[in-house]
OpenMM code with the backbone's topology and positions (N, CA, C; nanometers):
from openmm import Vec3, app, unit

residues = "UNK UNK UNK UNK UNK UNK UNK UNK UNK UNK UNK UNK UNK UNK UNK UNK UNK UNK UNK UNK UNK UNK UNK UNK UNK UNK UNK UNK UNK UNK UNK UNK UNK UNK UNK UNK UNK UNK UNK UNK UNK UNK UNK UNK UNK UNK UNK UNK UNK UNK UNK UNK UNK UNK UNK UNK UNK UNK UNK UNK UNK UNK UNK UNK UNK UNK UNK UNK UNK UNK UNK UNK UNK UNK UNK UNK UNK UNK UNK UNK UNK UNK UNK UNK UNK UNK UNK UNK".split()
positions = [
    Vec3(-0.0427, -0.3922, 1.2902),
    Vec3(-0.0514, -0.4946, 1.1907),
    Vec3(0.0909, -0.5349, 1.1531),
    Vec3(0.1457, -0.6389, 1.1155),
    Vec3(0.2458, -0.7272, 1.1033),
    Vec3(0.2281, -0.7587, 1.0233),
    Vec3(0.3282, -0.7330, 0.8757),
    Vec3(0.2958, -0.8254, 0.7393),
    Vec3(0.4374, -0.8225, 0.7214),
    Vec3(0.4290, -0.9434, 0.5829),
    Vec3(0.5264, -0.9609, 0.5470),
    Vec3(0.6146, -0.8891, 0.4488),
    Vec3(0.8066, -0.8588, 0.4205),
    Vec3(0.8200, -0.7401, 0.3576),
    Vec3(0.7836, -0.6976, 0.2343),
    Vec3(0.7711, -0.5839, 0.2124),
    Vec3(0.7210, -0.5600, 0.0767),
    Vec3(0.8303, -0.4509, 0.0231),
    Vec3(0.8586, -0.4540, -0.0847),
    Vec3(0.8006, -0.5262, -0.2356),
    Vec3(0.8003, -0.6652, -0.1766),
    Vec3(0.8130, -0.7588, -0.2749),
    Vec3(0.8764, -0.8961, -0.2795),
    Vec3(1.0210, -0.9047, -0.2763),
    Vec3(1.0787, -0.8087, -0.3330),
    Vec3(1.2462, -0.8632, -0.3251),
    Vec3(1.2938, -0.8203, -0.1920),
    Vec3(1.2225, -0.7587, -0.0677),
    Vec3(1.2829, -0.7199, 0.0205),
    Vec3(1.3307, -0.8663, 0.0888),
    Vec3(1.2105, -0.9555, 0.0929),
    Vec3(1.2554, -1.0472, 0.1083),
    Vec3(1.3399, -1.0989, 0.0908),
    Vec3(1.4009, -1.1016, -0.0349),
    Vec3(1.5462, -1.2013, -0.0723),
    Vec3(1.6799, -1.1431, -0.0386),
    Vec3(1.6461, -1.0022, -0.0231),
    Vec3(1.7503, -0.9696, 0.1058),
    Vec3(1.7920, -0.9854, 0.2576),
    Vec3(1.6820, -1.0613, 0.2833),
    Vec3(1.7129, -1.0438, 0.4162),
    Vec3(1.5773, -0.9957, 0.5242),
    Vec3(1.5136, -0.9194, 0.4486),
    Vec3(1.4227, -0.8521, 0.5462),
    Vec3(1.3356, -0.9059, 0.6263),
    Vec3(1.3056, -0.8132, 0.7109),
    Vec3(1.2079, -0.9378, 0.8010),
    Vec3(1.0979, -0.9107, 0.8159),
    Vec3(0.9916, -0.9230, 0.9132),
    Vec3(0.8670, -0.8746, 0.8766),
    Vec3(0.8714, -0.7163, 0.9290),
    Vec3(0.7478, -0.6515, 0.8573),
    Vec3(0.7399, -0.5021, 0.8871),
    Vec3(0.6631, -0.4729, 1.0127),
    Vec3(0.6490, -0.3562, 1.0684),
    Vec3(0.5826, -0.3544, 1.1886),
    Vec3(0.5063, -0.1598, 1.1419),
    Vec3(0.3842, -0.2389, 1.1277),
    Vec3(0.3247, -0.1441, 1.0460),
    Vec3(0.2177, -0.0752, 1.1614),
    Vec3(0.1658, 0.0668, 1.1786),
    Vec3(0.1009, 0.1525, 1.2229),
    Vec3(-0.0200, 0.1398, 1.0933),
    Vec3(-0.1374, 0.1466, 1.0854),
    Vec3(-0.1767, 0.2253, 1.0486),
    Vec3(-0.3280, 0.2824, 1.0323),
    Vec3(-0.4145, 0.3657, 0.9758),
    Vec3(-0.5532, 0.3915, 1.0106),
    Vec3(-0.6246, 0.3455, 0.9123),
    Vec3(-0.7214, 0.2801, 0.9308),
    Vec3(-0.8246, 0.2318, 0.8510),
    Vec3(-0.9818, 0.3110, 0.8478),
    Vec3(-1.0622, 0.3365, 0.7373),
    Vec3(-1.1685, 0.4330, 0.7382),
    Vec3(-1.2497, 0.3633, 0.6469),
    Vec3(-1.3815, 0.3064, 0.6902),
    Vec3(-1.4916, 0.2834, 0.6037),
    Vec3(-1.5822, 0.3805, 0.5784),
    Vec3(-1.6296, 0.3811, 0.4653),
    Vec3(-1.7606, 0.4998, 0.4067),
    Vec3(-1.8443, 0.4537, 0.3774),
    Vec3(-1.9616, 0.4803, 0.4565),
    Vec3(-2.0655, 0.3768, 0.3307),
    Vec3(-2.1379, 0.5081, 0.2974),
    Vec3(-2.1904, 0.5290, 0.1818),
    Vec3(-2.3139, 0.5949, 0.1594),
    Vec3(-2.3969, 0.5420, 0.0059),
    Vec3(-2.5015, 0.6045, -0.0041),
    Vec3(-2.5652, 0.5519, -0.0866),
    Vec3(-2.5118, 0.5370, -0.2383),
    Vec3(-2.5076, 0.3742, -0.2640),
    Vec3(-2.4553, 0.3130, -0.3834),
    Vec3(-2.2688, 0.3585, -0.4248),
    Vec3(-2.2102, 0.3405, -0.2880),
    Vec3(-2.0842, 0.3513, -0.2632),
    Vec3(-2.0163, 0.3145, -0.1552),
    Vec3(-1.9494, 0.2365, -0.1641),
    Vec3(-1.8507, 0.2363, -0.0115),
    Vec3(-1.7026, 0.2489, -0.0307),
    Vec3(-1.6372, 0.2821, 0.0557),
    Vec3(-1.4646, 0.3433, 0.0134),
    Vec3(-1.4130, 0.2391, 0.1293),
    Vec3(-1.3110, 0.1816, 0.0962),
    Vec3(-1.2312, 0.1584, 0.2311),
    Vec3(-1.0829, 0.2837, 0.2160),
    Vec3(-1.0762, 0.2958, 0.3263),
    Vec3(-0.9234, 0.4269, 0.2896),
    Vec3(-0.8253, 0.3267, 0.4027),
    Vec3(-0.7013, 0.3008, 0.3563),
    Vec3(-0.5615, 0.3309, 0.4448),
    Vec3(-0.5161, 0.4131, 0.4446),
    Vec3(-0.4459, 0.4426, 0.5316),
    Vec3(-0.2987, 0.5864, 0.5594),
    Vec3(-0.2149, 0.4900, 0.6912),
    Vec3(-0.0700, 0.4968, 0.6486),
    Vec3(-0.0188, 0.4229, 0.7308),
    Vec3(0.0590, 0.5507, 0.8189),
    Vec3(0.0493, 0.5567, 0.9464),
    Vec3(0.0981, 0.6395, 1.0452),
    Vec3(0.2557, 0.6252, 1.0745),
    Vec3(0.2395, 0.4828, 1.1102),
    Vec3(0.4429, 0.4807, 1.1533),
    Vec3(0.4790, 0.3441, 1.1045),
    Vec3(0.6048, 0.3088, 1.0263),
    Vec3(0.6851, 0.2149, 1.0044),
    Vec3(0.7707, 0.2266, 1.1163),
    Vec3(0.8116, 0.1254, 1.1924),
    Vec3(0.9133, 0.1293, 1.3250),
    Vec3(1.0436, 0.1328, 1.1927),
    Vec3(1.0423, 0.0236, 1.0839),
    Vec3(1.1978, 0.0195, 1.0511),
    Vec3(1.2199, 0.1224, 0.8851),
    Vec3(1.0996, 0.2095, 0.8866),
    Vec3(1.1120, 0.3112, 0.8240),
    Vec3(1.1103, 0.2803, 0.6144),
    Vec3(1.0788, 0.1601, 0.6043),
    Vec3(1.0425, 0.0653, 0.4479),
    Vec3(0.9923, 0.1909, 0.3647),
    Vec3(0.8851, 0.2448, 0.4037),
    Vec3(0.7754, 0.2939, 0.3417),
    Vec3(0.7754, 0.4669, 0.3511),
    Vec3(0.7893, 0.5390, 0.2153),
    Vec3(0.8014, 0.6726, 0.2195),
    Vec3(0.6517, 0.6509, 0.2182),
    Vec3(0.6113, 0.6238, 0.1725),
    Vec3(0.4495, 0.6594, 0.0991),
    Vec3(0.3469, 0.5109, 0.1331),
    Vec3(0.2288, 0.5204, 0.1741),
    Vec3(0.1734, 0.3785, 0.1517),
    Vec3(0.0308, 0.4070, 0.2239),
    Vec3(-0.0471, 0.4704, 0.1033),
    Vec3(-0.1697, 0.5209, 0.1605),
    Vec3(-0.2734, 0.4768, 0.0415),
    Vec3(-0.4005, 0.5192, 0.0257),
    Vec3(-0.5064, 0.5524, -0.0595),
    Vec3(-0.6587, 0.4708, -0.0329),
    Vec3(-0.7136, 0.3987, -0.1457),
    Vec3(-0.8327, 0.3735, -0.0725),
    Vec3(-0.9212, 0.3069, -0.2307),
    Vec3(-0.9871, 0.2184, -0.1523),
    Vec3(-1.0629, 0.1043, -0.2954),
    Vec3(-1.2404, 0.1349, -0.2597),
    Vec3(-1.2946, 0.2222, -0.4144),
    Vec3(-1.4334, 0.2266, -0.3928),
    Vec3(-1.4698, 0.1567, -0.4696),
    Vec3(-1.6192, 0.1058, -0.4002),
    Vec3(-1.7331, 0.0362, -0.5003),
    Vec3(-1.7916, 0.1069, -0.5005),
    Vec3(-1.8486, 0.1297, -0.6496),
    Vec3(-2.0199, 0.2520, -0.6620),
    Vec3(-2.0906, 0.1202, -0.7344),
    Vec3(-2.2259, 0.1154, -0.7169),
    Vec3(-2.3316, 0.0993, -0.7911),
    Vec3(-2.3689, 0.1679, -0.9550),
    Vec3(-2.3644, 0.0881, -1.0206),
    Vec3(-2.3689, 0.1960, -1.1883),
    Vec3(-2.5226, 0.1507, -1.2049),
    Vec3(-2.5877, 0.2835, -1.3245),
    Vec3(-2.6772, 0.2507, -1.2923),
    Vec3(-2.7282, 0.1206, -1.3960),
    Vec3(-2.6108, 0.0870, -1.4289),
    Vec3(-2.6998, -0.0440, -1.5681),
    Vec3(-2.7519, -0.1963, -1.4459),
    Vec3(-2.6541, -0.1472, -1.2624),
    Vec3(-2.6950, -0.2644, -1.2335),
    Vec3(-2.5391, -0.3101, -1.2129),
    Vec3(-2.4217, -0.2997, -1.2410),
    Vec3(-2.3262, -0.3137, -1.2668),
    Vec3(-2.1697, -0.2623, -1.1679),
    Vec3(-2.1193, -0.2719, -1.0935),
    Vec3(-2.0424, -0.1880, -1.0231),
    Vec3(-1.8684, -0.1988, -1.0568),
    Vec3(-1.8543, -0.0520, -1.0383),
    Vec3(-1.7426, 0.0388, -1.0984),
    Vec3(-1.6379, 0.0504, -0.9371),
    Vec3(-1.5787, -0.0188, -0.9776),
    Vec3(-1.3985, -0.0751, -0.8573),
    Vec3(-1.3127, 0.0684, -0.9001),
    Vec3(-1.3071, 0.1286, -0.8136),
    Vec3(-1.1774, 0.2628, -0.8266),
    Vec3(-1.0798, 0.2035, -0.7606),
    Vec3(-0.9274, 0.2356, -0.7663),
    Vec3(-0.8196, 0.2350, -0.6584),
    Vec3(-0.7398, 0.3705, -0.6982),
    Vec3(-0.6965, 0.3829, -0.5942),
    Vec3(-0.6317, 0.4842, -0.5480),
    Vec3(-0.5177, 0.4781, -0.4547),
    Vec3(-0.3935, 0.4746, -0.5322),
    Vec3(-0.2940, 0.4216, -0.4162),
    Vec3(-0.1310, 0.5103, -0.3926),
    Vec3(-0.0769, 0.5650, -0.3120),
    Vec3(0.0077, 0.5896, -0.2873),
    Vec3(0.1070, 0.4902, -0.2657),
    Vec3(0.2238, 0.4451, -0.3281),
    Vec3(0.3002, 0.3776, -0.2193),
    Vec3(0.4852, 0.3325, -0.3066),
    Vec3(0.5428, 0.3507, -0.1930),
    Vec3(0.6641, 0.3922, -0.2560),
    Vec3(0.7550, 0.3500, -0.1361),
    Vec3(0.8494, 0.2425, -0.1852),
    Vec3(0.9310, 0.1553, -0.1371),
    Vec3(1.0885, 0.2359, -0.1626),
    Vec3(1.1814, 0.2586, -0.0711),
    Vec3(1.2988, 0.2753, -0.1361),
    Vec3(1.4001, 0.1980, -0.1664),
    Vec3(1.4577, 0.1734, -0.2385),
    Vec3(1.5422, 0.0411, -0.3271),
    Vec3(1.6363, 0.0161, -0.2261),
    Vec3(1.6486, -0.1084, -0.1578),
    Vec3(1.7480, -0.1633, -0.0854),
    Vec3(1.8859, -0.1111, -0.1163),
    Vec3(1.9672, -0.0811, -0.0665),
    Vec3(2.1208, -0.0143, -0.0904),
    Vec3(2.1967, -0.0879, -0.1924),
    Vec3(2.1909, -0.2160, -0.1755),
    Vec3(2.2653, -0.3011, -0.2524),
    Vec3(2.2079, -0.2762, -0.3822),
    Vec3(2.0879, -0.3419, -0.3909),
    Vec3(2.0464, -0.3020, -0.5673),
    Vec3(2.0456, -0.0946, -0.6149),
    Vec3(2.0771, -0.0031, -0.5053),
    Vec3(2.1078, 0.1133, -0.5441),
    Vec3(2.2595, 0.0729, -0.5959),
    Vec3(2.3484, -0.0290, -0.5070),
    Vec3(2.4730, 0.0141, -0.5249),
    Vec3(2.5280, -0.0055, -0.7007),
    Vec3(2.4190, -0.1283, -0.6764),
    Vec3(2.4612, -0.2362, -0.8455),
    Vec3(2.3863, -0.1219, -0.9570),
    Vec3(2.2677, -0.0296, -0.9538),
    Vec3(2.2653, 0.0249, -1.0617),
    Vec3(2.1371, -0.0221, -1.1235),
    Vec3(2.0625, -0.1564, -1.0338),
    Vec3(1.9612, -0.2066, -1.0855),
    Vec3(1.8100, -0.1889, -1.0951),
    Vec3(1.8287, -0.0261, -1.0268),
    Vec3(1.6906, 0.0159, -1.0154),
    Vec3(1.6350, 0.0500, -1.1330),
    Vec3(1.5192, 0.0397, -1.1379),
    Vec3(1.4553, 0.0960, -1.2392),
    Vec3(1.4487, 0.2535, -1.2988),
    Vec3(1.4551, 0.2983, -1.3722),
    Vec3(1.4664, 0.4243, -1.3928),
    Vec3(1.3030, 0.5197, -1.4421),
] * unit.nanometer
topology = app.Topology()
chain = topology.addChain("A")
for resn in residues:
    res = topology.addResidue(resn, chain)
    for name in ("N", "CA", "C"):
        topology.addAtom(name, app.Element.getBySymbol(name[0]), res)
């Protein structure tokens, strides 16, 4: 899969698109379905972290309950490390 860089500011540095690995897992079972990611390999290495997974359950009023669950963790371009502008 091929997307474009992430965060958003990778972009305004420069970056180009990512070249993303990764596994996809559907669940269905009764009055639930999960989708899960886990990303296997970044070729240009963006992404320490960038996993988890979005369920729908059925409630019983009739009503359905959205979970997320997300890993994901970008490391701050050098330049904004150099300037001091990361977030703390």
């Amino acid at each position: 899969m091929t997307s474009l860089p992430q965060p958003n500011y990778s972009a305004y540095f420069g970056k180009g698109e990512l070249d993303i690995h990764t596994l996809e897992r559907l669940d269905y079972v009764v009055d639930e379905q999960r989708i899960w990611l886990r990303t296997l390999h970044e070729a240009d290495g963006s992404s320490l972290c960038d996993e988890g997974y979005v369920a729908f359950r059925r409630r019983p009023d009739g009503g359905t309950r959205i979970a997320v669950l997300a890993c994901v963790y970008f490391p701050m371009p050098r330049l904004l490390v150099a300037t001091h502008l990361q977030s703390g």
